[in-house]
Backbone as CSV, one residue per row, in Angstrom:
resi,resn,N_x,N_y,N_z,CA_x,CA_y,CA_z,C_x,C_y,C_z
1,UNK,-0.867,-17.958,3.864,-1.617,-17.723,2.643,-0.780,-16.865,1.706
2,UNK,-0.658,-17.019,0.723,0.261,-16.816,-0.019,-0.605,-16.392,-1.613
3,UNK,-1.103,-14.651,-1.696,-1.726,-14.362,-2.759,-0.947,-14.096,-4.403
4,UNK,-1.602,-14.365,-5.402,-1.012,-14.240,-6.309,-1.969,-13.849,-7.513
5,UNK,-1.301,-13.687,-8.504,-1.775,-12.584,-9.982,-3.076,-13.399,-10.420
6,UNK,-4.354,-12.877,-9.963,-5.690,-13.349,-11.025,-6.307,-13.735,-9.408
7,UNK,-6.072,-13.718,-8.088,-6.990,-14.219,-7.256,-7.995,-13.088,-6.685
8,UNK,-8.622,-12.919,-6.426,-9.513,-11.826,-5.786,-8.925,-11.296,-4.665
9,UNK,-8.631,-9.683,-4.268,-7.909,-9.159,-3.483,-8.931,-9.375,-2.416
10,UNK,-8.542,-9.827,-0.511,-9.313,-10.096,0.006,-9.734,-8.135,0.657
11,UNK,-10.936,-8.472,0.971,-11.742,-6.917,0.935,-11.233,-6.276,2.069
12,UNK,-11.226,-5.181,2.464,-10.965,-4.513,3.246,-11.368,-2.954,4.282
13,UNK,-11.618,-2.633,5.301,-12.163,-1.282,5.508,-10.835,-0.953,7.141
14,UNK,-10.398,0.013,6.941,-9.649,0.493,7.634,-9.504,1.855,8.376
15,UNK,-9.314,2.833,8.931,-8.699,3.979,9.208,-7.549,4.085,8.608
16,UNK,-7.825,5.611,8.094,-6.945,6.341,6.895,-5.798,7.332,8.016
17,UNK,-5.006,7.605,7.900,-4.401,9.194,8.277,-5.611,10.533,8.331
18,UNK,-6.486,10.853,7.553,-6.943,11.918,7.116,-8.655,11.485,7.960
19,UNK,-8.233,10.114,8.459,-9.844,10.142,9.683,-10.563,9.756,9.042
20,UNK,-10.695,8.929,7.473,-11.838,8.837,7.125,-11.470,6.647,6.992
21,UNK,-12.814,6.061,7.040,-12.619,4.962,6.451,-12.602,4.497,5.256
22,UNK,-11.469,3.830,4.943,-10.983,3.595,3.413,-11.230,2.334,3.332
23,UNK,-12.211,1.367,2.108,-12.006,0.198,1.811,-11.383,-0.092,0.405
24,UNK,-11.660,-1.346,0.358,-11.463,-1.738,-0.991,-11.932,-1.337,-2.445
25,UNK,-13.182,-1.637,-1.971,-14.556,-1.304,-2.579,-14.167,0.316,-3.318
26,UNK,-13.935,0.784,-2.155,-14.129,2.358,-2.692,-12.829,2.194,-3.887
27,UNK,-12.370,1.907,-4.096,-11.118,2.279,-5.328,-11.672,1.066,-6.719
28,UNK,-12.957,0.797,-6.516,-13.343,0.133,-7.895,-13.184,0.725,-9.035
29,UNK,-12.902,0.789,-10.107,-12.909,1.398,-11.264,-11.403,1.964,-11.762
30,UNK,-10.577,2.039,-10.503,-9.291,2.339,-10.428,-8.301,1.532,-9.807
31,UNK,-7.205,1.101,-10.652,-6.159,0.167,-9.885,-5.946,0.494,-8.571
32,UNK,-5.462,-0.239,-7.764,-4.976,0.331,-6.432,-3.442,-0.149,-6.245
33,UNK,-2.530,0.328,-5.622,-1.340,-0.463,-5.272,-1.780,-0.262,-3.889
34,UNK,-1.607,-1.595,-3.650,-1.541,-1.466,-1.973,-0.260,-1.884,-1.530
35,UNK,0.172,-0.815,-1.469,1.644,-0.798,-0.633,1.827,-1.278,1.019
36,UNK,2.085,-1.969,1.600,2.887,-2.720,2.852,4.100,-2.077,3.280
37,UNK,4.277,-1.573,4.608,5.300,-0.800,4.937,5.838,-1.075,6.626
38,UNK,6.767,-1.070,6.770,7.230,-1.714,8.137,6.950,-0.435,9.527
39,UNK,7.279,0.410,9.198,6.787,1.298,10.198,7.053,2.591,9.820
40,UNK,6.449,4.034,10.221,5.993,5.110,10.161,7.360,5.935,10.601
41,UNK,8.170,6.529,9.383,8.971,7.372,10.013,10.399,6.874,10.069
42,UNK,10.405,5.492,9.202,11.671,4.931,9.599,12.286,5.064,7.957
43,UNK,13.902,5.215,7.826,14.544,5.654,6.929,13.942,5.044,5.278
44,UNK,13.701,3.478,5.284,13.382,2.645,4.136,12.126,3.300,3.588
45,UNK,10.953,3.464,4.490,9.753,3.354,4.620,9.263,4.863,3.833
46,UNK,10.374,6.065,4.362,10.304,7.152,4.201,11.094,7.070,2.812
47,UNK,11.776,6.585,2.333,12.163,6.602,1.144,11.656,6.029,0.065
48,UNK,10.497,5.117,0.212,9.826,4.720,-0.251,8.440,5.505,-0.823
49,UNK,8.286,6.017,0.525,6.985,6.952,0.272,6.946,8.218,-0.412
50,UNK,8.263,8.692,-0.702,8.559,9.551,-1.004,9.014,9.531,-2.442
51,UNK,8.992,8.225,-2.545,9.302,7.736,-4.298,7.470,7.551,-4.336
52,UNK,6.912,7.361,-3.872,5.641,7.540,-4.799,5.083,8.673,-4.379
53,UNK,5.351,9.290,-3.454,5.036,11.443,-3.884,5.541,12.002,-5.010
54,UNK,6.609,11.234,-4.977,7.669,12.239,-6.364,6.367,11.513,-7.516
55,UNK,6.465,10.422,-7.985,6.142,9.662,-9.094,4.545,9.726,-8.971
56,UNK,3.679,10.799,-8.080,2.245,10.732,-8.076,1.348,10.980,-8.875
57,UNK,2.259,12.210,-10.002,0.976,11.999,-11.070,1.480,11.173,-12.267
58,UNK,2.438,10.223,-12.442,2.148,8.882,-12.857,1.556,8.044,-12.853
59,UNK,1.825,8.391,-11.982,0.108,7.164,-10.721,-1.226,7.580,-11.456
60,UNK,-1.462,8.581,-10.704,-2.549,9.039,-11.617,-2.881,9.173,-13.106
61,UNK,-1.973,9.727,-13.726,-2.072,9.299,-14.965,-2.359,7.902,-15.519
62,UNK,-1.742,7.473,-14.889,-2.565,5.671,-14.933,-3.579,5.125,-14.624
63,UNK,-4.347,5.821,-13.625,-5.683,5.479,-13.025,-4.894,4.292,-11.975
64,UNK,-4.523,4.591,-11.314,-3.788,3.828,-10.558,-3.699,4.769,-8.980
65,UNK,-4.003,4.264,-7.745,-4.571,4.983,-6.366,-3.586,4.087,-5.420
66,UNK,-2.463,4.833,-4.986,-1.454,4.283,-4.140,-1.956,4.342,-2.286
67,UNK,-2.040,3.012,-1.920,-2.455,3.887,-0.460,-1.252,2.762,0.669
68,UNK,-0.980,3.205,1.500,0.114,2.263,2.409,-0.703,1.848,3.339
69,UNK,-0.107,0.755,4.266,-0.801,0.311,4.836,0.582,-0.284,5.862
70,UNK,0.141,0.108,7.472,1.723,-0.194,8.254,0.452,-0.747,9.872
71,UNK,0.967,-1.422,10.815,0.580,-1.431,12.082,0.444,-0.197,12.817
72,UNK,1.134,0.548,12.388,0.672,1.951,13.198,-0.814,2.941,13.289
73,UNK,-0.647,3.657,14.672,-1.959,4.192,14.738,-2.351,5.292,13.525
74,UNK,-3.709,5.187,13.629,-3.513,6.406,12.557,-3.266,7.916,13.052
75,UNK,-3.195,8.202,13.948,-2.250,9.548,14.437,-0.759,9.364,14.247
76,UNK,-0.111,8.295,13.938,1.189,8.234,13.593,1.699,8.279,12.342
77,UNK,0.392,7.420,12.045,0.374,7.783,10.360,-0.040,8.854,9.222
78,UNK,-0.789,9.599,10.645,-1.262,11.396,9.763,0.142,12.018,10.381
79,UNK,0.620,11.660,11.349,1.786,12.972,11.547,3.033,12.216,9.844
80,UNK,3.221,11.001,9.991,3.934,10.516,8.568,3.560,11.441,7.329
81,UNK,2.597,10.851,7.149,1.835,11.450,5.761,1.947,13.133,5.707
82,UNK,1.730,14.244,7.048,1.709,15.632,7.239,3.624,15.830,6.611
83,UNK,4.566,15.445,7.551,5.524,15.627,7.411,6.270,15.584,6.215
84,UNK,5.754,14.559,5.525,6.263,14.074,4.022,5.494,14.424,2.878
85,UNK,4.527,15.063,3.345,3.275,16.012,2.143,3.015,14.593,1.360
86,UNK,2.549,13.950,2.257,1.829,12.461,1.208,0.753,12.343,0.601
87,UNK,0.096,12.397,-0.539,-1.004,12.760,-1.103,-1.644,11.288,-1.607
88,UNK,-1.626,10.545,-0.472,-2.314,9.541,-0.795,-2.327,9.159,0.679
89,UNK,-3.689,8.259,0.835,-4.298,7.322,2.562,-2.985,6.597,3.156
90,UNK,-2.623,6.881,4.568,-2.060,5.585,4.971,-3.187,5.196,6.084
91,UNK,-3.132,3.492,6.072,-4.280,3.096,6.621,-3.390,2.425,7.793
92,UNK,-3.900,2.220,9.390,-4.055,1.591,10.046,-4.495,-0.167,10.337
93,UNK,-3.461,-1.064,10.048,-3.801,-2.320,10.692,-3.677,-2.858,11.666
94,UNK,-3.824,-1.923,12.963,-3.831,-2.385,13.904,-3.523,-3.881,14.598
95,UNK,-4.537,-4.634,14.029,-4.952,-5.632,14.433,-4.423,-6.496,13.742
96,UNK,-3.736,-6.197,12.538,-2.808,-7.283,11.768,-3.517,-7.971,10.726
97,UNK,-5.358,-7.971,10.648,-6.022,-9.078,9.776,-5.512,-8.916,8.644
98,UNK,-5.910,-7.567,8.165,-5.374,-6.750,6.553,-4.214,-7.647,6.220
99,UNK,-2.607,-7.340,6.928,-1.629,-7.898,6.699,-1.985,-9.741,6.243
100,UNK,-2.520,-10.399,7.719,-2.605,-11.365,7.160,-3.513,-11.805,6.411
101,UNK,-4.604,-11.218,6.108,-5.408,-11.398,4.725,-4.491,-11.547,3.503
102,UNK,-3.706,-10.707,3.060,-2.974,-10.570,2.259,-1.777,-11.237,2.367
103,UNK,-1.282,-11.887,3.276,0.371,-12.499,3.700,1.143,-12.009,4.091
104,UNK,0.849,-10.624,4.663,1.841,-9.486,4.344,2.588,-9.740,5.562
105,UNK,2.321,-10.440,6.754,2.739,-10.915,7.939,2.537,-12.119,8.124
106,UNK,3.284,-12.896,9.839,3.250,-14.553,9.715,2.126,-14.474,10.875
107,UNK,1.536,-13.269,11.250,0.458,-13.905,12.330,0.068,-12.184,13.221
108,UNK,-0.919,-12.293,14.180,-1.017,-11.489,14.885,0.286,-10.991,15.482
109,UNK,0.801,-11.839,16.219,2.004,-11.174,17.189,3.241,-10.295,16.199
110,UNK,2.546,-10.395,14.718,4.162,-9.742,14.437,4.122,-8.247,14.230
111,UNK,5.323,-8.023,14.411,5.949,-6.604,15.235,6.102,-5.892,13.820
112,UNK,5.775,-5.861,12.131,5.948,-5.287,11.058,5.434,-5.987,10.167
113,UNK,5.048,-5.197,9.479,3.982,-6.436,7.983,5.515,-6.339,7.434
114,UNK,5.419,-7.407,6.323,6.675,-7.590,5.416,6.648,-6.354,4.655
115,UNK,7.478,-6.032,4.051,7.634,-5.123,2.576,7.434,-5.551,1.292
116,UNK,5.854,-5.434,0.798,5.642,-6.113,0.025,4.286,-5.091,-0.703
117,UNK,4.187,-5.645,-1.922,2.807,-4.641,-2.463,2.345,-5.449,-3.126
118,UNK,0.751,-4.914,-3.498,0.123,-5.726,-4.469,-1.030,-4.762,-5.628
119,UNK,-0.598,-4.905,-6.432,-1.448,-4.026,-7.983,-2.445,-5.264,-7.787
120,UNK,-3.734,-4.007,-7.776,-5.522,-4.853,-7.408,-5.812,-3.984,-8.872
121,UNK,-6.349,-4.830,-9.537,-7.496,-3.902,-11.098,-8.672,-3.519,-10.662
122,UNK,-9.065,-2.828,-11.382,-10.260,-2.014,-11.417,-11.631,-2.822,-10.592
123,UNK,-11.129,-4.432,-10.682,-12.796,-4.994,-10.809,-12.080,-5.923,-9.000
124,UNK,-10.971,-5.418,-8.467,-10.503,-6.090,-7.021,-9.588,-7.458,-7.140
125,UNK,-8.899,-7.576,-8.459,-8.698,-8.813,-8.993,-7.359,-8.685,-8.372
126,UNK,-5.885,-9.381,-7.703,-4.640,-9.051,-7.848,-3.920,-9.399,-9.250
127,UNK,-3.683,-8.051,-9.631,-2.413,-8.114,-11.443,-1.543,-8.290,-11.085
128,UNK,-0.368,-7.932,-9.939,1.010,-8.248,-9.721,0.980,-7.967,-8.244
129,UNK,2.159,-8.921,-7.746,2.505,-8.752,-6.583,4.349,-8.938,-6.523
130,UNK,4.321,-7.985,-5.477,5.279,-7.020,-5.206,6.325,-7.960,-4.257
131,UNK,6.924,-8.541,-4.594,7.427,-9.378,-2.715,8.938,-9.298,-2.760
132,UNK,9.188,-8.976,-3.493,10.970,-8.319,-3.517,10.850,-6.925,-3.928
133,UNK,11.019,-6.297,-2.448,10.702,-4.816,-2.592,12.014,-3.757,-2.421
134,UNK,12.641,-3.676,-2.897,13.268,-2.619,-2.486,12.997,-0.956,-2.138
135,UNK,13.018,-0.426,-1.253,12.422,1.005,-0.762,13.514,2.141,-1.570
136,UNK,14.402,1.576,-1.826,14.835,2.790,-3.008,14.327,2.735,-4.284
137,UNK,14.137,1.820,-5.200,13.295,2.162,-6.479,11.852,1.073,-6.733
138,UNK,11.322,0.934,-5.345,10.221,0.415,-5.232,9.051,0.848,-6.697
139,UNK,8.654,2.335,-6.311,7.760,3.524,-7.024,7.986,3.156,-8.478
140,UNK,9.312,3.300,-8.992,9.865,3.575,-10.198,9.574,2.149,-11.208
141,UNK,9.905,0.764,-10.358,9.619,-0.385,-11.037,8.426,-0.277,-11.221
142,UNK,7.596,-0.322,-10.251,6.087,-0.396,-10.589,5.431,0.274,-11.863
143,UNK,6.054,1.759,-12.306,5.916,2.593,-13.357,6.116,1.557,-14.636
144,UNK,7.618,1.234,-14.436,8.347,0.931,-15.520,7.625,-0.606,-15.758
145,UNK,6.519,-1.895,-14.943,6.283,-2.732,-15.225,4.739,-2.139,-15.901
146,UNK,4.487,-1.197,-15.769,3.053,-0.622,-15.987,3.471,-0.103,-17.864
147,UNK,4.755,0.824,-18.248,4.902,1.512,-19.118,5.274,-0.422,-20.252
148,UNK,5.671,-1.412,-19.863,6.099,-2.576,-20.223,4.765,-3.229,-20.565
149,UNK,3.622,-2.996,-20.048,2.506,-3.704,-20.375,1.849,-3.447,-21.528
């Protein structure tokens, strides 16, 4: 399945880092990037996340709510988020649906969602998707396609 700009983001409820359950729903009224990340702690992933700590009240200033989303537990993903002072949810997909709801993987058995994101609008709609990602100026394009609109 293969999502793209104007289809309805498919819905979602997960475990956060911070213990609480995060859906879709809850970020109505505010863009979301839902960021896709290969695993917790690894050099790309951490450089990535750390480009949208730096760039966070951009984000905000935009009305725009960054949250990641990796196979890892969420105790792996609160020690991530603690270590790197991340001021935004990383959620738990355990189970892989999330990923493949979205494409972000080719099936249950796989061992990393792709590196990929997707800008959801206010009303759950997908505005852009992300699928050539680079983890060094991942954060920064997203700004610069937002400051372009």
């Amino acid at each position: 399945m293969t999502l793209k700009a104007g289809d309805p983001a498919p819905e979602f409820t997960l475990s956060a880092s911070n213990g609480e359950k995060v859906s879709l729903k809850s970020f109505r009224g505010a863009k979301l990037l839902l960021w896709f990340y290969l695993e917790a702690g690894t050099p790309g992933c951490t450089l990535e996340g750390r480009g949208f700590r730096d760039h966070q009240s951009y984000f905000d200033e935009s009305n725009i709510r960054v949250v990641g989303v990796s196979f890892d537990t969420p105790e792996d993903n609160s020690a991530f988020a603690d270590k790197h002072q991340f001021g935004f949810p990383l959620l738990s997909d355990t189970d892989h649906a999330v990923a493949i709801a979205y494409g972000a993987c080719s099936g249950a058995d796989a061992r990393y969602p792709d590196r990929v994101s997707f800008l959801i609008d206010e009303h759950g709609t997908i505005e852009k998707v992300y699928d050539q990602v680079d983890p060094r100026d991942h954060p920064a394009r997203v700004l610069a396609d937002l400051l372009d609109a």
